[in-house]
PDB file with one MODEL, atoms N, CA, C and O in Angstrom:
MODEL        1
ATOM      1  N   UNK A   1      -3.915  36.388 139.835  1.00  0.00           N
ATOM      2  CA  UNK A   1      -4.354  35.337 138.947  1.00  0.00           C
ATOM      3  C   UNK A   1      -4.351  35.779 137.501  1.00  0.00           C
ATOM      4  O   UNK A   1      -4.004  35.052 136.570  1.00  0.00           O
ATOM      5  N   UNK A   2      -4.745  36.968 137.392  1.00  0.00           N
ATOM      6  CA  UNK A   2      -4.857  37.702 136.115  1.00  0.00           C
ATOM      7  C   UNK A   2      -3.170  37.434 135.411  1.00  0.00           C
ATOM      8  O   UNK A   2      -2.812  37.052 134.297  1.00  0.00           O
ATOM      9  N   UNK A   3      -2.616  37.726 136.307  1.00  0.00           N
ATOM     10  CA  UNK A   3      -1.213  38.207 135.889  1.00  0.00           C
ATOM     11  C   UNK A   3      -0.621  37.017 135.570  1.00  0.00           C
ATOM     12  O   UNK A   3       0.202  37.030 134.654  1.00  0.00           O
ATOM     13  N   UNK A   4      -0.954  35.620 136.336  1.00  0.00           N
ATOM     14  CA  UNK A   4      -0.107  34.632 135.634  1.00  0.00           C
ATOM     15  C   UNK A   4      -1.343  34.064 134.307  1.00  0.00           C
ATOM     16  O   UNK A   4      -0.797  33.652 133.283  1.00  0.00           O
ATOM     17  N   UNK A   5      -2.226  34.051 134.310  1.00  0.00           N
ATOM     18  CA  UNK A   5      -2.994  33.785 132.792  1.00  0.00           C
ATOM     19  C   UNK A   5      -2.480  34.455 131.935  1.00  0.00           C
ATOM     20  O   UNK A   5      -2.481  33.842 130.867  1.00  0.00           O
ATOM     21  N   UNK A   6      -1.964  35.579 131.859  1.00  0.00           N
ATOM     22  CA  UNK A   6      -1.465  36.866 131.460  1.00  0.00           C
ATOM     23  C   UNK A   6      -0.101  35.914 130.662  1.00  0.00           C
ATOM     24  O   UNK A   6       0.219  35.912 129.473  1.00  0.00           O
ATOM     25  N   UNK A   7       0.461  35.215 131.735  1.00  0.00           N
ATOM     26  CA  UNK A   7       1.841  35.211 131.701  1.00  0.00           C
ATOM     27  C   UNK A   7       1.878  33.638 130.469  1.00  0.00           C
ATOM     28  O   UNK A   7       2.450  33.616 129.379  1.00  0.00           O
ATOM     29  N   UNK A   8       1.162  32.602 131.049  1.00  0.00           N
ATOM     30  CA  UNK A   8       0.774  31.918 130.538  1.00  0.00           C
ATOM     31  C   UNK A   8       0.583  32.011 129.113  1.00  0.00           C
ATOM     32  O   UNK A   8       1.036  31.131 128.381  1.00  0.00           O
ATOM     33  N   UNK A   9      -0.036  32.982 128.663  1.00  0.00           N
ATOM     34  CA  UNK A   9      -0.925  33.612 127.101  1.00  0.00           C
ATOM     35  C   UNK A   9       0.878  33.782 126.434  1.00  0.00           C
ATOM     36  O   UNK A   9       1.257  33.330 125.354  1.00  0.00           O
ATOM     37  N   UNK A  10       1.430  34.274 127.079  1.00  0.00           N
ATOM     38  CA  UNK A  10       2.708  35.210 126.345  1.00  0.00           C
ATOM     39  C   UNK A  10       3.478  33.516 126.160  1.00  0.00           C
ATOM     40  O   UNK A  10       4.063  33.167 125.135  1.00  0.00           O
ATOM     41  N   UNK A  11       3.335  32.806 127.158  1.00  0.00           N
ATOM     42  CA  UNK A  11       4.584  31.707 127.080  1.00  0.00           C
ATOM     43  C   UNK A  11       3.770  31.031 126.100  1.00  0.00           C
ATOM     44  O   UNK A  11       4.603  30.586 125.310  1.00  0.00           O
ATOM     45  N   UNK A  12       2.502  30.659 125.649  1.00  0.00           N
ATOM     46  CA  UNK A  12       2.284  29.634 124.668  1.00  0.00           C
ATOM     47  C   UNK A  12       2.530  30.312 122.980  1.00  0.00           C
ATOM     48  O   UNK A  12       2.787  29.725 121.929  1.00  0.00           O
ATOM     49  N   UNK A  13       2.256  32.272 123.378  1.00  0.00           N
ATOM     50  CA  UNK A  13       2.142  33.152 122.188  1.00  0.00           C
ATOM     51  C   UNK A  13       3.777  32.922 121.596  1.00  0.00           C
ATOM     52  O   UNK A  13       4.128  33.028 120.421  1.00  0.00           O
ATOM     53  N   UNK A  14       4.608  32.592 122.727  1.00  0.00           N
ATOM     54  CA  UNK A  14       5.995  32.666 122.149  1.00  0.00           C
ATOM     55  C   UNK A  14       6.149  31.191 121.418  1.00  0.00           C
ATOM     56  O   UNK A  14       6.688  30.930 120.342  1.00  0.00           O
ATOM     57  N   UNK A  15       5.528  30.356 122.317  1.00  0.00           N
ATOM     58  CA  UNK A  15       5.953  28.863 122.038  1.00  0.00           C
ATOM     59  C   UNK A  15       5.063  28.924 120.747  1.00  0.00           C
ATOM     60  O   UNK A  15       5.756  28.456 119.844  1.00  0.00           O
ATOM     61  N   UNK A  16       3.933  29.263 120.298  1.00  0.00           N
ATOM     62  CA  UNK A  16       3.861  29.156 119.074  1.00  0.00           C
ATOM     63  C   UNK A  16       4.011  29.835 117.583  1.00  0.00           C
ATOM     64  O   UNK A  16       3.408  29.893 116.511  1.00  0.00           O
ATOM     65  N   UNK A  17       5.453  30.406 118.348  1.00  0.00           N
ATOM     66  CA  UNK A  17       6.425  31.807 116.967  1.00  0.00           C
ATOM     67  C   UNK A  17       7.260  30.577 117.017  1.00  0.00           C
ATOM     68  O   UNK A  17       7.231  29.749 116.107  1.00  0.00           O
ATOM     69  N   UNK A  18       8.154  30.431 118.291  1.00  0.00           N
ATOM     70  CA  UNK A  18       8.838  29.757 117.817  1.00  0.00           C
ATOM     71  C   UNK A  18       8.718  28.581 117.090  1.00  0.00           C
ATOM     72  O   UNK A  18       9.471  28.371 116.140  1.00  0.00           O
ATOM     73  N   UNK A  19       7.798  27.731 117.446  1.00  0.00           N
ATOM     74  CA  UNK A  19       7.051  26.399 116.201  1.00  0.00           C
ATOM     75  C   UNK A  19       7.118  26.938 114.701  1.00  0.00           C
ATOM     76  O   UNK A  19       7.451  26.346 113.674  1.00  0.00           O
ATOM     77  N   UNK A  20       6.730  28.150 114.889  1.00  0.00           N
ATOM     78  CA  UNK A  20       6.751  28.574 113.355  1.00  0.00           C
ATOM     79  C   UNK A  20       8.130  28.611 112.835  1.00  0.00           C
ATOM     80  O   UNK A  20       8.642  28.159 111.810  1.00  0.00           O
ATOM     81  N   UNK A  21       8.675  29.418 114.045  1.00  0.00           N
ATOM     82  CA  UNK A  21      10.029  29.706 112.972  1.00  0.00           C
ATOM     83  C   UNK A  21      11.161  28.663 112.630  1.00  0.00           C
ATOM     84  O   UNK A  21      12.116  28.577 111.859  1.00  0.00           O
ATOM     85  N   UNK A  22      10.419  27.758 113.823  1.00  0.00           N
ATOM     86  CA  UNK A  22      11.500  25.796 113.202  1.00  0.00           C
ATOM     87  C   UNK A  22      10.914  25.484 112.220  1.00  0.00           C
ATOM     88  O   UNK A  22      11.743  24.868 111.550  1.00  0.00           O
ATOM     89  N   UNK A  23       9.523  25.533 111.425  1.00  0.00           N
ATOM     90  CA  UNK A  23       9.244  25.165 110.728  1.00  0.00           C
ATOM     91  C   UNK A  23       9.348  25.996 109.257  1.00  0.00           C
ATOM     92  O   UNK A  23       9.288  25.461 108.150  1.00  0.00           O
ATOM     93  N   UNK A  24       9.488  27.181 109.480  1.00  0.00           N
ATOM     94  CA  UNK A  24      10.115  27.836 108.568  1.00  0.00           C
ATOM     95  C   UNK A  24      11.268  27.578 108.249  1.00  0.00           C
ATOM     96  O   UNK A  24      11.693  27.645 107.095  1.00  0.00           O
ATOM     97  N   UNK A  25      12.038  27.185 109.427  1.00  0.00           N
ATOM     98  CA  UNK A  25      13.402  27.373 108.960  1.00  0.00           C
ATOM     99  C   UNK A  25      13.900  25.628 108.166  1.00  0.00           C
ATOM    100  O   UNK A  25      14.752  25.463 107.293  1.00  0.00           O
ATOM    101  N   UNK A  26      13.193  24.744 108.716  1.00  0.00           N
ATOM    102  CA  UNK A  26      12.967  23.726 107.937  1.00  0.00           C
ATOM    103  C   UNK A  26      12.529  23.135 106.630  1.00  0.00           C
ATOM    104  O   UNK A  26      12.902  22.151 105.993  1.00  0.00           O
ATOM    105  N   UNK A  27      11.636  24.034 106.442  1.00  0.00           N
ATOM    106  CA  UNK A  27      11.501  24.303 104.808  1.00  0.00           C
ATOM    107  C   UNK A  27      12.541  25.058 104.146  1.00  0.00           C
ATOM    108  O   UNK A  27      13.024  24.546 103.137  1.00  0.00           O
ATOM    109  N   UNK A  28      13.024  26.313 104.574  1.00  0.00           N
ATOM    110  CA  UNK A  28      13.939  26.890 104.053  1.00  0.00           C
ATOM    111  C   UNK A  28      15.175  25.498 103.438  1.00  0.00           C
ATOM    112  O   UNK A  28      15.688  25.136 102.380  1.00  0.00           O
ATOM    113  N   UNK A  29      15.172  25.162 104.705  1.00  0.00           N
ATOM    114  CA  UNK A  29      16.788  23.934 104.398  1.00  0.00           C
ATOM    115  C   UNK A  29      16.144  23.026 103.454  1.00  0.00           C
ATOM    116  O   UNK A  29      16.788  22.655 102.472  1.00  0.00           O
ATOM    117  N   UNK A  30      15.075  22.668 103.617  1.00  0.00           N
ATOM    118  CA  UNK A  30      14.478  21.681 102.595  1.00  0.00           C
ATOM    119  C   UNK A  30      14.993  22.531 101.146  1.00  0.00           C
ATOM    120  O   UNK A  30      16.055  22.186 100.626  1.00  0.00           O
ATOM    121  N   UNK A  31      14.378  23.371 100.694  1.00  0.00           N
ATOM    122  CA  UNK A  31      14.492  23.562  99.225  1.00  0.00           C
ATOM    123  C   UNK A  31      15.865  24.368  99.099  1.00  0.00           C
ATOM    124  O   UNK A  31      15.969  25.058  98.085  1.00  0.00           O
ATOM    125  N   UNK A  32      16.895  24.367  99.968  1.00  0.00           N
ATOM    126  CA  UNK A  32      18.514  24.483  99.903  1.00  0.00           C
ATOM    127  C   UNK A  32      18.943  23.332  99.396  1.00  0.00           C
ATOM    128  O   UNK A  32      19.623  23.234  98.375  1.00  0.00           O
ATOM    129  N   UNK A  33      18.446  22.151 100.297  1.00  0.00           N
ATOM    130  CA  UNK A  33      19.018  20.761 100.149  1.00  0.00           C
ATOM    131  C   UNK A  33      18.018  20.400  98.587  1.00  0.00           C
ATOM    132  O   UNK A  33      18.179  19.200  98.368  1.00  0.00           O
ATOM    133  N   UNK A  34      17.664  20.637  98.170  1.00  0.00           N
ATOM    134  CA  UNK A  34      16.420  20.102  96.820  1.00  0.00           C
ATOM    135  C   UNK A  34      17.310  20.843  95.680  1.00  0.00           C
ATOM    136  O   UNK A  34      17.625  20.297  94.622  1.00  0.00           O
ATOM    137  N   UNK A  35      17.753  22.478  96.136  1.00  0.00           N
ATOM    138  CA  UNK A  35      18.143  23.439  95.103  1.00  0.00           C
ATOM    139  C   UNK A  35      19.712  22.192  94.824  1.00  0.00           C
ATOM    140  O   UNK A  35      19.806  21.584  93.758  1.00  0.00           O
ATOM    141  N   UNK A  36      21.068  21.969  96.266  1.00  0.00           N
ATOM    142  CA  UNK A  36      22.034  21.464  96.372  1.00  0.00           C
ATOM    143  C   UNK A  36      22.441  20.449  95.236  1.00  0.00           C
ATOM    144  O   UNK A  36      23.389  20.440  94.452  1.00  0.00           O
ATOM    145  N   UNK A  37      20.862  19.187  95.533  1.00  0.00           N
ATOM    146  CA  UNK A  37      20.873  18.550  94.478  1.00  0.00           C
ATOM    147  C   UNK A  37      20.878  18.234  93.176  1.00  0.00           C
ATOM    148  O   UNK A  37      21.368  17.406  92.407  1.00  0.00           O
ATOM    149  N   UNK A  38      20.089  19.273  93.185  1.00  0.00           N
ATOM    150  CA  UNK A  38      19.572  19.808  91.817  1.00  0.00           C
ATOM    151  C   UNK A  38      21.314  20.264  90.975  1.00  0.00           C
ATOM    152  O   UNK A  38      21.629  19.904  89.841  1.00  0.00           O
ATOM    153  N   UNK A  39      22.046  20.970  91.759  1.00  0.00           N
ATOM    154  CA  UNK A  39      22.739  21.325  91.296  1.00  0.00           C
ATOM    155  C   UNK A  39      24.014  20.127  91.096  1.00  0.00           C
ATOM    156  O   UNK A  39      24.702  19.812  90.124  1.00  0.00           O
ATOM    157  N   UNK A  40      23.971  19.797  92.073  1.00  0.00           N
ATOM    158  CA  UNK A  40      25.317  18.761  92.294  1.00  0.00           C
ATOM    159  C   UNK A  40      24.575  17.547  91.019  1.00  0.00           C
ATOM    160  O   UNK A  40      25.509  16.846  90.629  1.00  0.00           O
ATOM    161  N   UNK A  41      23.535  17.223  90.466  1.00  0.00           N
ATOM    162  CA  UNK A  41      23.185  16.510  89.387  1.00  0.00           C
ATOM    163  C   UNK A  41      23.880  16.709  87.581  1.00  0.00           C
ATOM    164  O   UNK A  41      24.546  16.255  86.652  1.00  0.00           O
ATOM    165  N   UNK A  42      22.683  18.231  88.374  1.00  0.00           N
ATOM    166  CA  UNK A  42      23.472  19.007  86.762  1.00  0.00           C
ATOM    167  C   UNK A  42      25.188  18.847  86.489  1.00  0.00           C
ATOM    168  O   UNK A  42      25.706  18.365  85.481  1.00  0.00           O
ATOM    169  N   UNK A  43      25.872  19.386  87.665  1.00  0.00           N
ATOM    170  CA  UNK A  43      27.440  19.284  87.883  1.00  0.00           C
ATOM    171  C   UNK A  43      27.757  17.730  87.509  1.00  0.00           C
ATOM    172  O   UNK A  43      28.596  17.558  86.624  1.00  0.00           O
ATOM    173  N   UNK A  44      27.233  16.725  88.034  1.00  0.00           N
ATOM    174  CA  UNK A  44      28.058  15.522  87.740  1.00  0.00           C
ATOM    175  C   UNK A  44      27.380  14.959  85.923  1.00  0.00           C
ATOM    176  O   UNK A  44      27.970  14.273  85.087  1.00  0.00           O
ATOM    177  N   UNK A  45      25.887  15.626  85.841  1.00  0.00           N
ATOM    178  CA  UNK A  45      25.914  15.365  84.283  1.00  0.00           C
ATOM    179  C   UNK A  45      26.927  15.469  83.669  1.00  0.00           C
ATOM    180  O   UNK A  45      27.520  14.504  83.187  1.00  0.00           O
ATOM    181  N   UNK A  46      27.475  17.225  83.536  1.00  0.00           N
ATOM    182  CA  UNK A  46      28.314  17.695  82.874  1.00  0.00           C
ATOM    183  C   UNK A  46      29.572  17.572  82.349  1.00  0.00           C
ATOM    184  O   UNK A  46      30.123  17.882  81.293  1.00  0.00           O
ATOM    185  N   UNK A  47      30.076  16.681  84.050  1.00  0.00           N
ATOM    186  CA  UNK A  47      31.533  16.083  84.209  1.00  0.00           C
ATOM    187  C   UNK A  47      31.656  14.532  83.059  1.00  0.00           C
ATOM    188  O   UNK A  47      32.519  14.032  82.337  1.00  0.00           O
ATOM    189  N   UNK A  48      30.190  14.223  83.465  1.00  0.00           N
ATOM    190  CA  UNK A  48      29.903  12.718  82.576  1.00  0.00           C
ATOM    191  C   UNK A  48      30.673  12.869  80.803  1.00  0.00           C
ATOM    192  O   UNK A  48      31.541  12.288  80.151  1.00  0.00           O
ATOM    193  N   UNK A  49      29.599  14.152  80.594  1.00  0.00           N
ATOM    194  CA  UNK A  49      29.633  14.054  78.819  1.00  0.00           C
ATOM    195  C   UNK A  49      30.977  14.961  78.649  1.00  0.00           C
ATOM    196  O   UNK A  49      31.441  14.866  77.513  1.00  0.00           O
ATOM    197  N   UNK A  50      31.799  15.929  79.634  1.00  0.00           N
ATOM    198  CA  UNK A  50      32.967  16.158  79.305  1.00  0.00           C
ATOM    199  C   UNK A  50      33.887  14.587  79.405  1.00  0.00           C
ATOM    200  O   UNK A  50      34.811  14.213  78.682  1.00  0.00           O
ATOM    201  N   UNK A  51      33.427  14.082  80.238  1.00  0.00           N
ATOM    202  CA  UNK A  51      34.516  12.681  80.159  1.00  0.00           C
ATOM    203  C   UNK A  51      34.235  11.888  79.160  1.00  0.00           C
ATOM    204  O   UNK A  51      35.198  11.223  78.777  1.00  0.00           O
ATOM    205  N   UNK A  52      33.027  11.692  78.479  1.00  0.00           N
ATOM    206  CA  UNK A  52      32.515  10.849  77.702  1.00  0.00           C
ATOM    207  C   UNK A  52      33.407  11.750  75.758  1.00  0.00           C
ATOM    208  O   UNK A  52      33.971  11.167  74.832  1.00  0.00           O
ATOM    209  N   UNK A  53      33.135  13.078  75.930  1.00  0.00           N
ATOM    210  CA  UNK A  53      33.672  13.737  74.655  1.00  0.00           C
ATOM    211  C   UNK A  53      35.177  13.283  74.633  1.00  0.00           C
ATOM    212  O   UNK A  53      35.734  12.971  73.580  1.00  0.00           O
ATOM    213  N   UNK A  54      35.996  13.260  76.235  1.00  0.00           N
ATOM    214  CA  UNK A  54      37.704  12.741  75.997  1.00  0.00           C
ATOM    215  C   UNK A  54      37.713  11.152  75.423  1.00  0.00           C
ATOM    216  O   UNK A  54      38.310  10.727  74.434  1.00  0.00           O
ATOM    217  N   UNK A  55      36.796  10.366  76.435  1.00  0.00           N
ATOM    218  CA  UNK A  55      36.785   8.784  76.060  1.00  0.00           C
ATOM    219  C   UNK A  55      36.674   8.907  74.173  1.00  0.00           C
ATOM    220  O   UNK A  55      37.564   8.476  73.441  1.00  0.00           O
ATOM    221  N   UNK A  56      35.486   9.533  73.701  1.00  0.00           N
ATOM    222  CA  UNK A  56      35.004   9.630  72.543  1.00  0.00           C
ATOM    223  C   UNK A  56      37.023  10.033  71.582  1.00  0.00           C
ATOM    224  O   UNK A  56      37.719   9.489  70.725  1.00  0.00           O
ATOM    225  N   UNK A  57      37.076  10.823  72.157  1.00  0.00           N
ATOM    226  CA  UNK A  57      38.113  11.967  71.125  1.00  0.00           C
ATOM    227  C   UNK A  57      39.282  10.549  71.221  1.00  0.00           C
ATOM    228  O   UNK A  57      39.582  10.071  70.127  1.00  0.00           O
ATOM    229  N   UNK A  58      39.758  10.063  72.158  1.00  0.00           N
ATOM    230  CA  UNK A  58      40.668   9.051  72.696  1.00  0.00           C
ATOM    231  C   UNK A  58      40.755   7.828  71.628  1.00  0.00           C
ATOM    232  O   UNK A  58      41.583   7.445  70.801  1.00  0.00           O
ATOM    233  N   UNK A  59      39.333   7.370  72.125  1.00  0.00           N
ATOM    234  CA  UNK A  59      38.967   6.181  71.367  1.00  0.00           C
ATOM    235  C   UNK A  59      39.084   6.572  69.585  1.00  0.00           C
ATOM    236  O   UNK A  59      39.648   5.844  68.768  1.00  0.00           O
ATOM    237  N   UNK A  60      38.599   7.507  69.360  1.00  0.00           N
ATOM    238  CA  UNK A  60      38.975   7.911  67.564  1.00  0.00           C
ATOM    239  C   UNK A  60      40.313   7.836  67.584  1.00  0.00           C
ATOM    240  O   UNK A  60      40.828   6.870  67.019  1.00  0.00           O
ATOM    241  N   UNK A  61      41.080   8.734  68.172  1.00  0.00           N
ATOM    242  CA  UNK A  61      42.659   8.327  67.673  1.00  0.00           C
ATOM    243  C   UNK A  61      43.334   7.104  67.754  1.00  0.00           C
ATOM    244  O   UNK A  61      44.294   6.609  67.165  1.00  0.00           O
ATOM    245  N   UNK A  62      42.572   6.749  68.645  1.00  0.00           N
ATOM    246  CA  UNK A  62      43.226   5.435  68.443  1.00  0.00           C
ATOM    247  C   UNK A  62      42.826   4.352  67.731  1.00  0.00           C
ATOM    248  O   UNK A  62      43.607   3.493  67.322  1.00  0.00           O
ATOM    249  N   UNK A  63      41.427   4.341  67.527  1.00  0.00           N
ATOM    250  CA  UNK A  63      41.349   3.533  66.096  1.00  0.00           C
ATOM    251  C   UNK A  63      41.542   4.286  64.600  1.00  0.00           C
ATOM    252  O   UNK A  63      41.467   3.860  63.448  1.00  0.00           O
ATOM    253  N   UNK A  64      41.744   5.229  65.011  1.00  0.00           N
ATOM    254  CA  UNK A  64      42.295   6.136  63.224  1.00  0.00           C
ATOM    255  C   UNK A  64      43.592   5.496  63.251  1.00  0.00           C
ATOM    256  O   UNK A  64      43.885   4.617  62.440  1.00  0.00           O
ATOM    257  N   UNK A  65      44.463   5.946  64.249  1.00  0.00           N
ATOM    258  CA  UNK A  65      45.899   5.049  64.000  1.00  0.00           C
ATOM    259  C   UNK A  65      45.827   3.459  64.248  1.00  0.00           C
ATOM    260  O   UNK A  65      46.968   3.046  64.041  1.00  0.00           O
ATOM    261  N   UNK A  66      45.003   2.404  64.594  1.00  0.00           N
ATOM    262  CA  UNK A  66      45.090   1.413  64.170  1.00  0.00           C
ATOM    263  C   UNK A  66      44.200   0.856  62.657  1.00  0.00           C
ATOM    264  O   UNK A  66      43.961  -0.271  62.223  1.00  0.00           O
ATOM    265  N   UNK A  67      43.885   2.201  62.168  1.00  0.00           N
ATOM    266  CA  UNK A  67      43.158   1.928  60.611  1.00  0.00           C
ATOM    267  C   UNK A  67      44.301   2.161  60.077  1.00  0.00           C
ATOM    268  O   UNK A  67      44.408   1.333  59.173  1.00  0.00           O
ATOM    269  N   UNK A  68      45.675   3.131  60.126  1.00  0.00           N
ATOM    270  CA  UNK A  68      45.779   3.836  59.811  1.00  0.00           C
ATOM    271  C   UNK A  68      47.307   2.513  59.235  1.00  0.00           C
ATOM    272  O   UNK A  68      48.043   2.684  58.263  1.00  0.00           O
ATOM    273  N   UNK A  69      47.344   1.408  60.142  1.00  0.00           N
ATOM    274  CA  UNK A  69      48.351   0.701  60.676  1.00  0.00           C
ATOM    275  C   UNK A  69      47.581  -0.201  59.767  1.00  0.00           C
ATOM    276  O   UNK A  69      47.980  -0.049  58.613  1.00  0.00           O
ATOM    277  N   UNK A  70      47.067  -0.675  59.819  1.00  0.00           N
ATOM    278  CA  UNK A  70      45.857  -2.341  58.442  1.00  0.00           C
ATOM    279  C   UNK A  70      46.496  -1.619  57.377  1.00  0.00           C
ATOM    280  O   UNK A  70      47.443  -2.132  56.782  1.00  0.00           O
ATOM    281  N   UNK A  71      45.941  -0.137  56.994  1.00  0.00           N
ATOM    282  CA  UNK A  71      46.016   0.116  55.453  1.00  0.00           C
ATOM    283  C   UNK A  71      47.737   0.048  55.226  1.00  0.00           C
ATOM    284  O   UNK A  71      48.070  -0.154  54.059  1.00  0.00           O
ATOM    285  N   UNK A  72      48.649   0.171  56.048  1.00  0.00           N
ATOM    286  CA  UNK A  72      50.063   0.273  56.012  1.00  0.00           C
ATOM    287  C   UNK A  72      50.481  -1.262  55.850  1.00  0.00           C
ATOM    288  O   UNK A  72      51.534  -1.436  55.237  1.00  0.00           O
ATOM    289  N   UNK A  73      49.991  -2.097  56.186  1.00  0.00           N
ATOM    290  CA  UNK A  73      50.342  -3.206  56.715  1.00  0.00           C
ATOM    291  C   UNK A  73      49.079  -4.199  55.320  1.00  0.00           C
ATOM    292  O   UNK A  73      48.875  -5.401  55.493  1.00  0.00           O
ATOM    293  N   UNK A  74      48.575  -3.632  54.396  1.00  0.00           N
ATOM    294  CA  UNK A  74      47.906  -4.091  53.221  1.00  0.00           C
ATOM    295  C   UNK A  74      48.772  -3.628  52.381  1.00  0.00           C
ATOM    296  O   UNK A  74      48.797  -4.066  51.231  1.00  0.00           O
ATOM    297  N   UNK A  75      49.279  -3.059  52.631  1.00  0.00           N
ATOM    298  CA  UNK A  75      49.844  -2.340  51.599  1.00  0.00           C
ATOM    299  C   UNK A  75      51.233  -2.587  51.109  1.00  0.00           C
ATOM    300  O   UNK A  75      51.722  -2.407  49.993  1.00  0.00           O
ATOM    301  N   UNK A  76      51.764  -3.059  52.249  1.00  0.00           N
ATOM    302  CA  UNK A  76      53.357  -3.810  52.416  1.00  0.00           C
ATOM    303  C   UNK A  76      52.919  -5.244  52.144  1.00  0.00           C
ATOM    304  O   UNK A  76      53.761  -6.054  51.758  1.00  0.00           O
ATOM    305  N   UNK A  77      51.207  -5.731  52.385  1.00  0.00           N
ATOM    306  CA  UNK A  77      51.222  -7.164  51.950  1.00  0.00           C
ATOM    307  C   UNK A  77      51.191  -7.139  50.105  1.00  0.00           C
ATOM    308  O   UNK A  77      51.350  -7.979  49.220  1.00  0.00           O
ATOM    309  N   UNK A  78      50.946  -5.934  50.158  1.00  0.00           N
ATOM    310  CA  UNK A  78      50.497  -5.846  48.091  1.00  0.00           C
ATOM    311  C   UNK A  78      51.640  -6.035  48.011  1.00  0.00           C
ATOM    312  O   UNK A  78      51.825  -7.232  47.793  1.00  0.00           O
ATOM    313  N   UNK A  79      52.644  -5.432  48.077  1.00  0.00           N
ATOM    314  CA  UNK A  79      53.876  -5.036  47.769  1.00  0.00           C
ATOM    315  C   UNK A  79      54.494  -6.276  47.607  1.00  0.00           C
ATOM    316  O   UNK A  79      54.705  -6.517  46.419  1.00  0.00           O
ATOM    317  N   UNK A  80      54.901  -7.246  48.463  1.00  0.00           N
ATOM    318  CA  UNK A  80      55.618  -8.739  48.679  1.00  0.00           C
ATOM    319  C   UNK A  80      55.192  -8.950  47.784  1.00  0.00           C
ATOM    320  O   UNK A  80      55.829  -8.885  46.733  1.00  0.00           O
ATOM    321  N   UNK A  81      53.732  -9.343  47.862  1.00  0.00           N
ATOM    322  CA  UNK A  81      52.631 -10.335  46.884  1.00  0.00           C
ATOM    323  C   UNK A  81      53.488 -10.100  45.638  1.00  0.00           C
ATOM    324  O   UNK A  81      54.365 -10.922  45.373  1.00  0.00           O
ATOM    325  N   UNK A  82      53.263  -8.860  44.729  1.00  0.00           N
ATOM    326  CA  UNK A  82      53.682  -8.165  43.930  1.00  0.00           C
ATOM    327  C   UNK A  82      54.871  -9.273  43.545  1.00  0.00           C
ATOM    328  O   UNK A  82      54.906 -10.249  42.796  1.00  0.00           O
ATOM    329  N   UNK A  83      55.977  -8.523  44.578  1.00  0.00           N
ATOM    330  CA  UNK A  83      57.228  -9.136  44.446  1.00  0.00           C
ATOM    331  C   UNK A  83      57.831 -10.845  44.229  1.00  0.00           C
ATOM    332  O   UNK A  83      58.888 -11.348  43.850  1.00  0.00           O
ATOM    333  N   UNK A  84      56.363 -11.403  44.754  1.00  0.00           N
ATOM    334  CA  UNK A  84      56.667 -13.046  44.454  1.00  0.00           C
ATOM    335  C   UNK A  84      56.538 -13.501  43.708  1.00  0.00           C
ATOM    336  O   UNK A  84      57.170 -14.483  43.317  1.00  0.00           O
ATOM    337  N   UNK A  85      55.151 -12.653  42.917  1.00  0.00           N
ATOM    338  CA  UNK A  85      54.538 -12.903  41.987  1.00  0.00           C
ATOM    339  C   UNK A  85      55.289 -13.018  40.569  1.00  0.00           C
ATOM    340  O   UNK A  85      55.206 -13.883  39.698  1.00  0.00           O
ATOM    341  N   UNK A  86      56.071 -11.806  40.650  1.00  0.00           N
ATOM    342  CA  UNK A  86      57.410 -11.614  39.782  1.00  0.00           C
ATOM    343  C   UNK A  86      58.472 -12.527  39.717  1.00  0.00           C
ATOM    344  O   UNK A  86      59.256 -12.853  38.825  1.00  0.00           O
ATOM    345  N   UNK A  87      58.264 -12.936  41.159  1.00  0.00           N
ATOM    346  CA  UNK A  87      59.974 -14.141  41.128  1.00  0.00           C
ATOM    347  C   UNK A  87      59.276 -15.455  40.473  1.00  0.00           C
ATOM    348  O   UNK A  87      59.852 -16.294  39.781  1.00  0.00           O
ATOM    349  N   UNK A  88      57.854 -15.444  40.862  1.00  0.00           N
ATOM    350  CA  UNK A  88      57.278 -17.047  40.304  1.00  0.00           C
ATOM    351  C   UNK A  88      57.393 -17.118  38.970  1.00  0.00           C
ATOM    352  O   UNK A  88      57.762 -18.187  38.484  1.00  0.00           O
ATOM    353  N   UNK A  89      57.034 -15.739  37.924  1.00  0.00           N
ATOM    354  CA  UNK A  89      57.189 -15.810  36.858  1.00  0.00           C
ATOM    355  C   UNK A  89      57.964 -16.051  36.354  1.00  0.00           C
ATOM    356  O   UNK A  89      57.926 -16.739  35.335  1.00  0.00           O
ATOM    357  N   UNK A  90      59.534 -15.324  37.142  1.00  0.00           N
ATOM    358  CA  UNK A  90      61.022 -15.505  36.306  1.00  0.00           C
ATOM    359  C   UNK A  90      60.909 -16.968  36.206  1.00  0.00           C
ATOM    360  O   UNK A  90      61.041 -17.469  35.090  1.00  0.00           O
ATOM    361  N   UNK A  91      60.743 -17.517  36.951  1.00  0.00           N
ATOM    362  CA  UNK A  91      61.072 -19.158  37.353  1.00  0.00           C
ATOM    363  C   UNK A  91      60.524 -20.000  36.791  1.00  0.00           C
ATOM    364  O   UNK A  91      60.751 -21.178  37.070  1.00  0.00           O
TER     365      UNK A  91
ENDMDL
END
């Protein structure tokens, strides 16, 4: 009788390591999966404002060269103007 109380003591002493060590090992994954996030956040910030600096850099050239196209295109209107202005006078 001794020997299975005995035996008993060891099977609940094990059954409650192992409880521990699922629950250890469950926290462990918890703050893997918390750290994961953490990281995969930071990572897609980063990707954001590198994409946002190309959109940014993109979008300037291309309205520098459509400023760049008005002042060309004012400037060919001076020019005519100019030129009519002259023919109205001859006339």
């Amino acid at each position: 009788m001794a020997s299975q109380s005995q035996g008993i003591q060891q099977l609940l002493q094990a059954e409650k390591r192992a409880a521990e060590k699922v629950s250890e090992a469950r926290k462990r994954e918890n703050v893997r999966l918390k750290q994961a996030k953490e990281e995969a956040q930071a990572e897609i910030e980063q990707y954001r404002l590198q994409r946002e600096k190309e959109f940014k850099a993109k979008e300037a050239a291309a309205l520098g060269s459509h400023g760049s196209c008005s002042t060309e295109v004012e400037k060919e209107t001076q020019e005519k103007m100019t030129i009519l202005q002259a023919y109205f006078q001859q006339n």
